[in-house]
N, C-alpha and C positions, 0 to 999 in steps of 0.2 A: 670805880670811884677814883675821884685824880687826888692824890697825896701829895706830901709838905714837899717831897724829893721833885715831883713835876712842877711845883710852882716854884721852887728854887731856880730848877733848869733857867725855867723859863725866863725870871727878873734877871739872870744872869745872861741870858742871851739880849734881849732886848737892849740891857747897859753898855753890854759888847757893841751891839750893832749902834747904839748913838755913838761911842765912841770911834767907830769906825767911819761913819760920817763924818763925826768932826776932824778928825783929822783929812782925811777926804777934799774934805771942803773947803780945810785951811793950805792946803797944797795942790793938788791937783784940777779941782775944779776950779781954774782961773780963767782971763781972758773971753775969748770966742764961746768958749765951754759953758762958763757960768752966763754970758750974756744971752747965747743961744735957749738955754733952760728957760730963764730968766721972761723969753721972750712966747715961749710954749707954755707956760704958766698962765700968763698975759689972755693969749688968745683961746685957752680953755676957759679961762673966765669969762671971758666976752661970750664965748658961745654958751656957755651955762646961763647968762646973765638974759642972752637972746633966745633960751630953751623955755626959762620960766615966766618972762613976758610973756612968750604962745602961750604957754599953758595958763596961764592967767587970765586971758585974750579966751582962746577955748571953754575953758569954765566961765563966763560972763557969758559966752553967747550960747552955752546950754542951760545955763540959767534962766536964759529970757525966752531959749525955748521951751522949757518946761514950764513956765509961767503963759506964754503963749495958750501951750496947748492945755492949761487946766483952766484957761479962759474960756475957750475956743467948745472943748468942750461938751457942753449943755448944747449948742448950735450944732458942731458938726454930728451929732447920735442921735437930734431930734426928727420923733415919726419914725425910726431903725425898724424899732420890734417893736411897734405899736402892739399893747394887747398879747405880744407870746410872752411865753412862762418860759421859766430856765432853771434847770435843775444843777446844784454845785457839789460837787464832788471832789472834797480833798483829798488826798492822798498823805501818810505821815509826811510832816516837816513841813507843809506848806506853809509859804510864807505870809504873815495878814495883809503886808503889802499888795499883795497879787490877791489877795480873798475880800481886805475891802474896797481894795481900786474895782474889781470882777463885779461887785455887788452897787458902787454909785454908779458905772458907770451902765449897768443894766436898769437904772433908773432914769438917766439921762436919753434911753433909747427907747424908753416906755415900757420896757418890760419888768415881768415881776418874777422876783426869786422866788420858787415856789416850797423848797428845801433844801437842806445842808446838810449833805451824805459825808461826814468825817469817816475814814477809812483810818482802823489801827493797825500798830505794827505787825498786830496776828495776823493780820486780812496778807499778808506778805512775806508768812512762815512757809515755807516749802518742807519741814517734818514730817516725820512720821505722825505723830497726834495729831497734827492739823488737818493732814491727809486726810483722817478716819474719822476727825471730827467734820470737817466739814460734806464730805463726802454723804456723813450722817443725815445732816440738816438738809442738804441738798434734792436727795432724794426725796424725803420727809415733805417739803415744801411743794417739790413738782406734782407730787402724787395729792395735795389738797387742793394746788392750782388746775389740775393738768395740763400742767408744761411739758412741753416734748424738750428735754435738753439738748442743749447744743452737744455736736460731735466736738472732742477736743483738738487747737490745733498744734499741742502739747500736752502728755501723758503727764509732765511736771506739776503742770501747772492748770489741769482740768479743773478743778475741783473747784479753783480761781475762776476762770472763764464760770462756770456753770452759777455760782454764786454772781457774780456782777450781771450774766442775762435776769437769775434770777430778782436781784434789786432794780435791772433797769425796767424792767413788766412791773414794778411795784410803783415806780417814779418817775416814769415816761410814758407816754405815747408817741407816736410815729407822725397823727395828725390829732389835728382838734376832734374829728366824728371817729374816733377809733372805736373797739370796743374794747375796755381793760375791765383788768381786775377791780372788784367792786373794793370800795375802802378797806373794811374788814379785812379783807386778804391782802393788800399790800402792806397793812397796818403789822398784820401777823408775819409776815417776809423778813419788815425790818426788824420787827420784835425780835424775831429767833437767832438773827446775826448780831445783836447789838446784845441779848441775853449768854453771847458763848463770847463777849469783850473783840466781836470782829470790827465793828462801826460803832460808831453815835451821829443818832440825826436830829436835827432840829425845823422844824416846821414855819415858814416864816409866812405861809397864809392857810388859813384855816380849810381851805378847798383843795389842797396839795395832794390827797387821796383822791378825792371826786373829782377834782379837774385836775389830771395829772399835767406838767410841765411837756414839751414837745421837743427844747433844745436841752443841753447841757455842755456845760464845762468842768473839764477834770484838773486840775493844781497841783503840780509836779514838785518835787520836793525841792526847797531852797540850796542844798546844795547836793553837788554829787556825789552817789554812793563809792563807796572803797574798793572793791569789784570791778566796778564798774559793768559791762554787757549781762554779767554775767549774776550780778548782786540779784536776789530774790526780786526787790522793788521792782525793778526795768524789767525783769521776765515778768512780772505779775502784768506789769503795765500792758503789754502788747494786747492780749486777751482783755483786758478791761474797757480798755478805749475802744476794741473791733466790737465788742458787746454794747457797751453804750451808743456805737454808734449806728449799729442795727437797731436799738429800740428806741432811735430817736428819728426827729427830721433833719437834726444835723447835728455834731456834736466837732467840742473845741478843746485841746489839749494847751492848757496856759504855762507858761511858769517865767520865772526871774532871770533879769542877766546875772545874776552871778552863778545861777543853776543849774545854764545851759548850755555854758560857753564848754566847758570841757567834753572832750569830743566820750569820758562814761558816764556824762549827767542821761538825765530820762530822754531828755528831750533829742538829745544826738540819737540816743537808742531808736525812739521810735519813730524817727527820718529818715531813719538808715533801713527801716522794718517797712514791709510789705502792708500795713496798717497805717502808713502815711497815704496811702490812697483814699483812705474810708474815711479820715479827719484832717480839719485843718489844725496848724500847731502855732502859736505867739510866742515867742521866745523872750519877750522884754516887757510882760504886762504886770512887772512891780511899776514902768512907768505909766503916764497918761495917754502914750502914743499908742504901749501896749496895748490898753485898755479900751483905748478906740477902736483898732484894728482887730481886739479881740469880738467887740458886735460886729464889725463889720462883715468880721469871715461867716460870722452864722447868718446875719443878714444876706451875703453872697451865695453860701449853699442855700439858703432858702428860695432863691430867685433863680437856683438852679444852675450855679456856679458851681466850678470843681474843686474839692479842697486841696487845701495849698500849706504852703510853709510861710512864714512871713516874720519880722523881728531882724536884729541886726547878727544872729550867730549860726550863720551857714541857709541860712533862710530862701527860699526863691524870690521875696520883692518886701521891701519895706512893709506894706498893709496892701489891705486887699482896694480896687479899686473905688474909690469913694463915688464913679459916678453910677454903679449899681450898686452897692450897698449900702449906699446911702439913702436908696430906693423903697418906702414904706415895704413892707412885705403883705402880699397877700394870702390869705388864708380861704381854702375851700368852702363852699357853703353846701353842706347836706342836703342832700334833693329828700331826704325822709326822716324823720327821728329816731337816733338809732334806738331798740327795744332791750330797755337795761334788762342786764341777766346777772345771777344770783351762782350760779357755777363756774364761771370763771371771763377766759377772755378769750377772740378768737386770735389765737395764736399765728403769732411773725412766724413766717420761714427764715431761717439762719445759714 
C-alpha cells in the first residue's frame, strides 16, 4: 500500500523538477535551442494532426463498409443452403454478436437453425469429478445408443471427445438419408448432459430430433483464455470441433476479432492444430463479412470444397470464394426409403 511518506517524495520531486525547468528555460534554453525545440513541437503536431485525419478517413470508409455489407447481404447468401439445417454450438463466453449475426445470417441463406447446444463451464473442467462424472454418463448413454466410442486422441481430455461424438449422433447427421437415433434417444443424450449442469439446449424447430441438422457451427469464446494452449477450453476445443465434424457434412469454427487476434485465443489454438484440416474457421463473424463468409465456407465444403481459414487474424483468404459458394447446394436424393429403426443408428466410423 503506498503511504503519506511516498506521496510526500513524490510532490516534492515533481516541484523540484518544474523548478528545474524553469530555470532551465530561463537560461539555457536560448537561441538556436529553444527555436530548434520550438520547431519539433510544430512538426509533431502537424503529424498527429495528419494521423487523426487518416483515422477519421479509415473509420468513414469502414463504416460504409459495414453498412455496404449489411445491405448487400440478403443478396450476396440468397439460395446458399437452401433447405439445410444448421446445428449451433456455443461454447462458454460466446459472444451474441457472433450467435445472432450466425443465426440472421443462416436466414438470409435459407437455412434453418435447428438447435442451440450452450456448452457450460463444466463441459471444460479437466478434474478429477468431472473425469468420473462424465466418464459415468458416457458410458451409460453408448450402452442405450450402442455407440462404439471413439478412441481418444488425448487421455486428458477423453471423456470430452467421447461426450461431443455423443451430442453430435444426438444433433447431426452427416446426410439428409442417414439413419440416426430416433428422437427419444437423442432427446435422453441431451437430457443427461444438461441434468449433471454440462449444457443447455434450446430447440428452435420442432423437427430438430426427427430431422436432425446436417451442418454445424461452434462460437469460440469472446475473449482469450489466461493459459492460453494450454487453458482447459482450447484443449477441450480440439476434440470437440474433430467430433462435430465427423458427425456432420461439414462443420464451422466462428468466433470475434477481438477473440482471436491473440495468438492463445481458440481460434489460434485450433489453426495451429491438426483439426484445422477437418473444419473451416471465421475469425471476424461478430462482423457481416464474418457472417457471410461463415455460410459461405459450409456452403463451400458442401460442394466439396477443402476447409480453410478465412477472417482478417492469420487466416489463409479474406472468405471463401463466392463463385462456389455462392452456389445453391445440392442435396442427395435416396434411391429407397430409409426403414426407421427403434434401436438406435447405424453408426459413423471415427
Amino acid at each position: 500500500m503506498i503511504d503519506f511518506r511516498y506521496h510526500l517524495v513524490s510532490i516534492v520531486a515533481v516541484f523540484l523538477a518544474l523548478a528545474i525547468g524553469i530555470v532551465l528555460g530561463s537560461t539555457e534554453l536560448q537561441g538556436a535551442t529553444l527555436d530548434g525545440l520550438r520547431q519539433t513541437a510544430d512538426s509533431l503536431g502537424r503529424q498527429l494532426d495528419n494521423a487523426q485525419s487518416q483515422l477519421s478517413d479509415n473509420q468513414a470508409q469502414l463504416n460504409a463498409d459495414q453498412k455496404f455489407y449489411a445491405t448487400a447481404e440478403p443478396k450476396l447468401l440468397a439460395n446458399t443452403l437452401t433447405g439445410d439445417r444448421i446445428a449451433l454450438i456455443t461454447e462458454p463466453g460466446a459472444p451474441s454478436s457472433v450467435i445472432n449475426g450466425i443465426k440472421q445470417a443462416a436466414g438470409y441463406a435459407g437455412a434453418t437453425i435447428t438447435i442451440n447446444v450452450t456448452l457450460q463451464p463444466q463441459f471444460n473442467d479437466l478434474s478429477g469429478s468431472t473425469f468420473s462424472s462424465l466418464e459415468t454418463i458416457n458410458s451409460s448413454l453408448a450402452s442405450q445408443t450402442g455407440t462404439v466410442l471413439s478412441d481418444a486422441a488425448d487421455l486428458q481430455t477423453v471423456n470430452q471427445q467421447q461426450a461431443a461424438q455423443l451430442i453430435a449422433e444426438a444433433i447431426l447427421e452427416t446426410s439428409s438419408t442417414a439413419i440416426g437415433l430416433t428422437a427419444t434417444q437423442a432427446q435422453s443424450v441431451l437430457a443427461e448432459y444438461a441434468q449433471a449442469g454440462y449444457l443447455t439446449t434450446s430447440s428452435a424447430v420442432t423437427d430438430a430430433f426427427t430431422d436432425p441438422a446436417t451442418l454445424a457451427v461452434i462460437v469460440t469464446p469472446a475473449t482469450a483464455p489466461a493459459d492460453g494452449q494450454n487453458d482447459p477450453a482450447n484443449q477441450v476445443l480440439l476434440p470437440l470441433a474433430q467430433e462435430f465434424a465427423s458427425g456432420s457434412a461439414a462443420t464451422v469454427v466462428a468466433g470475434s476479432v477481438s477473440g482471436s487476434s491473440s495468438s492463445d485465443s481458440a481460434m489460434s489454438v485450433l489453426r495451429s492444430s491438426s483439426v484445422s484440416s477437418l473444419v473451416s474457421s471465421v475469425d471476424n463473424a461478430d462482423t457481416t463479412l464474418g457472417q457471410i463468409s461463415t455460410m459461405w465456407a459450409l456452403a463451400d465444403q458442401l460442394a466439396g470444397g477443402t476447409p480453410n481459414s478465412y477472417g482478417i487474424s492469420g487466416a489463409s483468404a479474406v472468405s471463401p470464394n463466392p463463385a462456389v459458394a455462392a452456389t445453391p447446394s445440392t442435396k442427395p436424393t435416396p434411391s429407397t426409403t430409409p426403414t426407421p429403426t427403434t434401436t438406435g443408428k447405424a453408426k459413423k466410423k471415427k
